[in-house]
C-alpha positions in Angstrom: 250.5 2.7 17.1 249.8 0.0 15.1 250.3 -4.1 15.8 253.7 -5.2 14.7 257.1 -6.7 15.5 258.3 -5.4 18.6 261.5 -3.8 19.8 263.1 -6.9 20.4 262.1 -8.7 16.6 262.3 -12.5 17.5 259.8 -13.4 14.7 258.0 -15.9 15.0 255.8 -16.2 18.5 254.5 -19.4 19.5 250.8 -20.4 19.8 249.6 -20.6 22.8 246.1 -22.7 24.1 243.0 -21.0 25.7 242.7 -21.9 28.9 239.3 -23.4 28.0 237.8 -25.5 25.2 234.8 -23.7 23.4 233.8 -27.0 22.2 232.8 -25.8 18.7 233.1 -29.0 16.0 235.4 -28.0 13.9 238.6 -27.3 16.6 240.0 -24.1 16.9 244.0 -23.4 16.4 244.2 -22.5 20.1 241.8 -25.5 21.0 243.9 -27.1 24.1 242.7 -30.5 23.1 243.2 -30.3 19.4 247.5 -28.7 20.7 247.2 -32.0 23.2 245.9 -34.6 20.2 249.0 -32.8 18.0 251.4 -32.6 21.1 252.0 -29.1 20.6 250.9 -28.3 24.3 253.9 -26.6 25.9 255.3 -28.9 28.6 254.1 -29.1 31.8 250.0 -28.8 31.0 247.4 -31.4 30.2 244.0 -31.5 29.4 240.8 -32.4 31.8 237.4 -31.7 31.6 238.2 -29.3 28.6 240.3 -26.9 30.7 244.0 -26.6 30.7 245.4 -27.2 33.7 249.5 -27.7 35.1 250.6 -31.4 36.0 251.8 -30.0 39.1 248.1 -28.9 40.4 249.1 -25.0 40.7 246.7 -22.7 38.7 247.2 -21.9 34.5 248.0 -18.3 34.2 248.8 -16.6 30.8 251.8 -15.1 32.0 253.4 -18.6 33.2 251.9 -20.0 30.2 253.5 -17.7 28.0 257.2 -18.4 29.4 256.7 -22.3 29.1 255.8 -21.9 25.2 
């Protein structure tokens, strides 16, 4: 099958950051610390040493990542 709206149609999906910077210069649309310049990081996450990681210290998975965006 091919890509496309799913069963449930919502429309638009919201971006969500890599989990790690690739540190190219010009910043990706994903880049975490180009989402945490814009404040477009979902709530909840900051940025350090170019990873993304939770203000509450327990460990950035995409599927807890994807219910907070």
């Amino acid at each position: 099958m091919g890509k496309g709206k799913g069963k449930s149609g919502k429309g638009t999906v919201a971006k969500l950051p890599k989990t790690k910077c690739c540190a190219s210069r010009s910043k990706c649309g994903r880049c975490p610390l180009r989402m945490l310049k814009e404040g477009t990081l979902p709530s909840g996450y900051t940025v350090k040493r170019r990873q993304l990681v939770r203000l509450d210290g327990s460990k950035v998975t995409k599927k807890k990542l994807a219910k907070a965006a």
